[in-house]
C-alpha positions in Angstrom: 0.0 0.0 0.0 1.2 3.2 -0.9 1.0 6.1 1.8 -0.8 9.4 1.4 1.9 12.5 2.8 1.3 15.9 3.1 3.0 18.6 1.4 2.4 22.2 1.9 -1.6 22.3 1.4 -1.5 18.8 -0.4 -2.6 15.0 0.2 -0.4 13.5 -2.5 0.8 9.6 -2.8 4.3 9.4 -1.3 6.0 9.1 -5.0 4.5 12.2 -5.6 5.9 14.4 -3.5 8.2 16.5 -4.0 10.2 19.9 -2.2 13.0 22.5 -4.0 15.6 21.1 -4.2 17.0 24.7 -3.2 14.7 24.7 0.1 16.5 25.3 3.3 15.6 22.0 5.1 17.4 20.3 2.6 20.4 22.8 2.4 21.1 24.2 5.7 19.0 22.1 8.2 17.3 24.8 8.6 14.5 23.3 10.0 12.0 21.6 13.2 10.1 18.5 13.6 7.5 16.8 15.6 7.2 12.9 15.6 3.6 12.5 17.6 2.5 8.5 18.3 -0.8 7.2 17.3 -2.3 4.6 19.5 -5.7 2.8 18.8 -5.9 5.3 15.9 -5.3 8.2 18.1 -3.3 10.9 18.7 -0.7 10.8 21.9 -0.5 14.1 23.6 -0.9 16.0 20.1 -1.3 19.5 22.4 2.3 18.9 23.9 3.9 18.5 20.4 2.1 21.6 19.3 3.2 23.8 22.2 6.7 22.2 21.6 6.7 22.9 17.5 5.3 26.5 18.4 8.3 27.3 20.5 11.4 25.8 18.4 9.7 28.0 15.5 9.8 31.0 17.9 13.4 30.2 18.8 14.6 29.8 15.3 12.6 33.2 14.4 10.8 30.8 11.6 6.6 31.5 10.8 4.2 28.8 11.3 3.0 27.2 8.7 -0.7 26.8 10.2 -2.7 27.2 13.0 -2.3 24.2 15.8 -6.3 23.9 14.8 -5.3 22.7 11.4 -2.3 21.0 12.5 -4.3 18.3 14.2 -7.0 17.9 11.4 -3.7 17.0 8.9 -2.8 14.4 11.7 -6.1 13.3 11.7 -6.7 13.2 8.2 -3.0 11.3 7.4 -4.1 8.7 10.4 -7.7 8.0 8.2 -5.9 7.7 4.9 -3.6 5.3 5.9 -5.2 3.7 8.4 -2.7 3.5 11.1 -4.2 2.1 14.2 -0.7 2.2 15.8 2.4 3.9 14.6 3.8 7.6 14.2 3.3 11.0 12.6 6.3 12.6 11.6 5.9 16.5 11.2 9.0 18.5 9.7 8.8 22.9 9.0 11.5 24.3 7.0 12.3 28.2 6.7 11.3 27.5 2.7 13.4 28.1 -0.2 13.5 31.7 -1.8 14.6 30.3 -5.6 18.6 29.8 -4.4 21.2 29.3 -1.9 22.2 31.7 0.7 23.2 31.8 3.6 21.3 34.8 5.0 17.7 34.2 5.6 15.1 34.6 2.4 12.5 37.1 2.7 9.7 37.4 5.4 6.9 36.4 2.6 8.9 33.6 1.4 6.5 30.8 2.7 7.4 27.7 4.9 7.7 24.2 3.8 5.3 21.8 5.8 5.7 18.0 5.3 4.0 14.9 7.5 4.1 11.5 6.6 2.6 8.5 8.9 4.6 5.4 9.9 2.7 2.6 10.5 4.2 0.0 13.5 2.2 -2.6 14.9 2.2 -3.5 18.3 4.3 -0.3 19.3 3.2 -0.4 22.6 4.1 -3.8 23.0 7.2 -3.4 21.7 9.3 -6.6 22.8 12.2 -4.4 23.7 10.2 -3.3 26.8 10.4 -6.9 28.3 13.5 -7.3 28.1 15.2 -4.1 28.4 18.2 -2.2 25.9 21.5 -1.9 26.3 23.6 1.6 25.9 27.3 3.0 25.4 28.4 6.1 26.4 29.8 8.4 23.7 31.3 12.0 23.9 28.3 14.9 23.5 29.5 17.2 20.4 26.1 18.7 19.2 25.3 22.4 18.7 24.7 24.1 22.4 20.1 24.3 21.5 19.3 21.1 22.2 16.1 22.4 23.3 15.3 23.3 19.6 13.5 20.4 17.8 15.4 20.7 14.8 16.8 18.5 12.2 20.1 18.3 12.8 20.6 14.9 13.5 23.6 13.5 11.9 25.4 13.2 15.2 22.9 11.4 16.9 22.3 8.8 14.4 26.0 8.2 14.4 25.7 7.6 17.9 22.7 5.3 17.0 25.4 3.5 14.6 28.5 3.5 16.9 26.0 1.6 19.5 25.2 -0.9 16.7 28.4 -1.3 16.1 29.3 -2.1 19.5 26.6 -4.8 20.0 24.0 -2.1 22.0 20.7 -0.2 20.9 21.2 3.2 22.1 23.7 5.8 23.3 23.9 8.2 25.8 26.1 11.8 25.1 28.4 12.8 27.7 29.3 16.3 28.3 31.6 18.0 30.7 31.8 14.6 32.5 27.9 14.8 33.0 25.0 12.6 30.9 23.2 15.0 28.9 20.6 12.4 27.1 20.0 9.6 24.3 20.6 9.7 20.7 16.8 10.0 20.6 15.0 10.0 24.4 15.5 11.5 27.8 17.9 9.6 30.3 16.8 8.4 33.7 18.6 5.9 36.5 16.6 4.6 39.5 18.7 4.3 43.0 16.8 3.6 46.5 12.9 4.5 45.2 14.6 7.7 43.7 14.3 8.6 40.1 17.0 10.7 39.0 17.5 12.5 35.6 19.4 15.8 34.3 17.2 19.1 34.9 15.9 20.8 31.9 17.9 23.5 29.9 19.4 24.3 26.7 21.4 21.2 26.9 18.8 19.2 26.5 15.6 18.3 24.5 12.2 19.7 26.8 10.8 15.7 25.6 6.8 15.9 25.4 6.9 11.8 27.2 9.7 13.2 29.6 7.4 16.4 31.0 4.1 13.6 31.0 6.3 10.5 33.2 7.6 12.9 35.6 4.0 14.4 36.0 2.5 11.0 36.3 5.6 9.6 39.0 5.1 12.7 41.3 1.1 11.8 40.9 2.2 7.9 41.7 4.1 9.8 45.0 7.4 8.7 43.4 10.4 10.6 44.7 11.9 12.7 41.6 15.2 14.1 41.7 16.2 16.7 38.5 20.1 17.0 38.7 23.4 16.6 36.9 24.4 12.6 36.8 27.4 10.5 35.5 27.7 7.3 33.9 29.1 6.0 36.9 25.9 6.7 38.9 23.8 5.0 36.0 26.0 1.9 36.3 25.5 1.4 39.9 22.2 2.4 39.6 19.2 -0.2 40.7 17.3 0.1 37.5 17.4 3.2 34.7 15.0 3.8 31.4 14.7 6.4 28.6 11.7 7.8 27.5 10.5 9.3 24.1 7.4 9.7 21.6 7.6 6.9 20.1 9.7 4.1 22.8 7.7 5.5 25.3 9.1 4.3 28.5 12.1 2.1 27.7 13.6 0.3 30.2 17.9 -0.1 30.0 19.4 -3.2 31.6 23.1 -2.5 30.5 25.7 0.2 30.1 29.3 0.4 28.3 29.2 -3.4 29.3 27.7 -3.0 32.7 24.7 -4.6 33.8 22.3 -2.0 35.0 20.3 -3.4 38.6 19.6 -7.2 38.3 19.8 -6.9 34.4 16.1 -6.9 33.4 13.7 -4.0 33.2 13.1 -2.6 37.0 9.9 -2.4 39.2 9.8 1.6 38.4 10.3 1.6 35.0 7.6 -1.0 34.4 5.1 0.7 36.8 5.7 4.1 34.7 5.0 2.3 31.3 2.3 0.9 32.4 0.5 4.5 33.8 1.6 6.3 30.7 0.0 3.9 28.7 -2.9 3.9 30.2 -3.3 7.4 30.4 -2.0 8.5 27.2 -4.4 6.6 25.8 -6.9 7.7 27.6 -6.3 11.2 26.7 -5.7 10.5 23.2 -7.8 12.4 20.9 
């Protein structure tokens, strides 16, 4: 089956679409994204991805390409047409393309490009992977200093993504200063005594959507929540640790560099908080 995307105003099969080749997404990264889940044909926590895309456009000085109103009736429209019962939405805004290449910005009426595609992935939320936990390397942190911007600048952390293949693992967290910053693709966590323990948020680090909703839903469980700078050291001899993202949700990890994390599968907490954000995610999925 071919997929239905959307392209600036347009429901087009996927071999149909098309962008400038001179547009700035392509040429300078000079773009954000949004990847929002869908389960049971819903969308997860659409209104925290739209508050997120609205302020990485703000940041980057770049115009929105819609309203949030008809933001949700593309997702909505992409979910019908391809039928996705569970999988993603993947959202990406560039600054446009003026006609040519340039490193100063094109002109304010110059209009943005807006692209979304769907991904379909049965049994997402029972991903095997969540049974039985990841494993993780460490690698050095060498992104741009706005992690906090949603943008597409990605090539570090899918190397990081390949340097963990290569090394036998699934993930990697990026060290900086001596200090975990986060995953290639999620927020980083480690469990020790009851306490759940991750870095606090600032421009290092991505403001995740599922990162903002666990730590609500943990405080709400009467969890004890500690936001502060942690090495990998401390997530070695940690009793349990997890990532969480859009799309892995909450992932448990059962080793580092080598190291079994806890008692090397997925811990109580972890599982606990899956479990909740599941359950209400999709009960506040619209």
């Amino acid at each position: 089956m071919t997929r239905t995307v959307y392209v600036n105003g347009e429901y087009l099969p996927e071999g149909e679409a098309t962008v400038s080749i001179f547009d700035r997404g392509f040429l300078m990264a000079d773009a954000v994204y949004e990847v929002t889940s869908v389960l049971g044909g819903k969308l997860i926590d659409f209104d925290g991805h739209a508050v997120r895309l609205e302020r990485s456009l703000k940041e980057l000085d770049m115009q929105a390409p819609c309203s949030k109103e008809e933001l949700l009736e593309i997702h909505r429209k992409l979910v019908e047409l391809n039928g996705i019962e569970e999988g993603m939405i993947y959202l990406q805004v560039t600054r446009g393309s003026d006609g040519d290449r340039d490193f100063v910005f094109p002109s304010e009426d110059t209009k943005p490009t807006l692209v979304l595609f769907t991904q379909n992935k049965p049994g997402l939320a029972n991903a095997p992977a969540a049974q039985e936990g990841i494993k993780v390397i460490s690698i050095e942190d060498i992104r741009w200093g706005r992690r906090d911007i949603k943008t597409v600048q990605l090539l570090y952390p899918s190397m990081g993504k390949m340097m963990a293949k290569k090394a036998g693992a699934d993930d990697a967290w990026m060290v900086e200063d001596g200090y975990v910053t986060e995953g290639t693709s999620n927020n980083a966590y480690f469990v020790k005594d009851g306490k759940i323990v991750t870095r606090p948020l600032s421009n290092d680090i991505l403001h995740g959507i599922t990162r903002k909703a666990v730590l609500r839903m943990a405080e709400e469980a009467q969890m004890e929540i500690e936001e502060r700078l942690f090495t990998i050291e401390e997530a070695k001899d940690a009793d349990e640790a997890f990532v969480t993202s859009a799309s892995a949700f909450v992932m448990p990890v059962v080793e580092i560099d080598g190291a079994t994390v806890g008692d090397g599968v997925p811990g109580r907490i972890a599982k606990r908080l899956r479990e909740i954000y599941l359950d209400e995610s999709m009960k506040a999925a619209i």
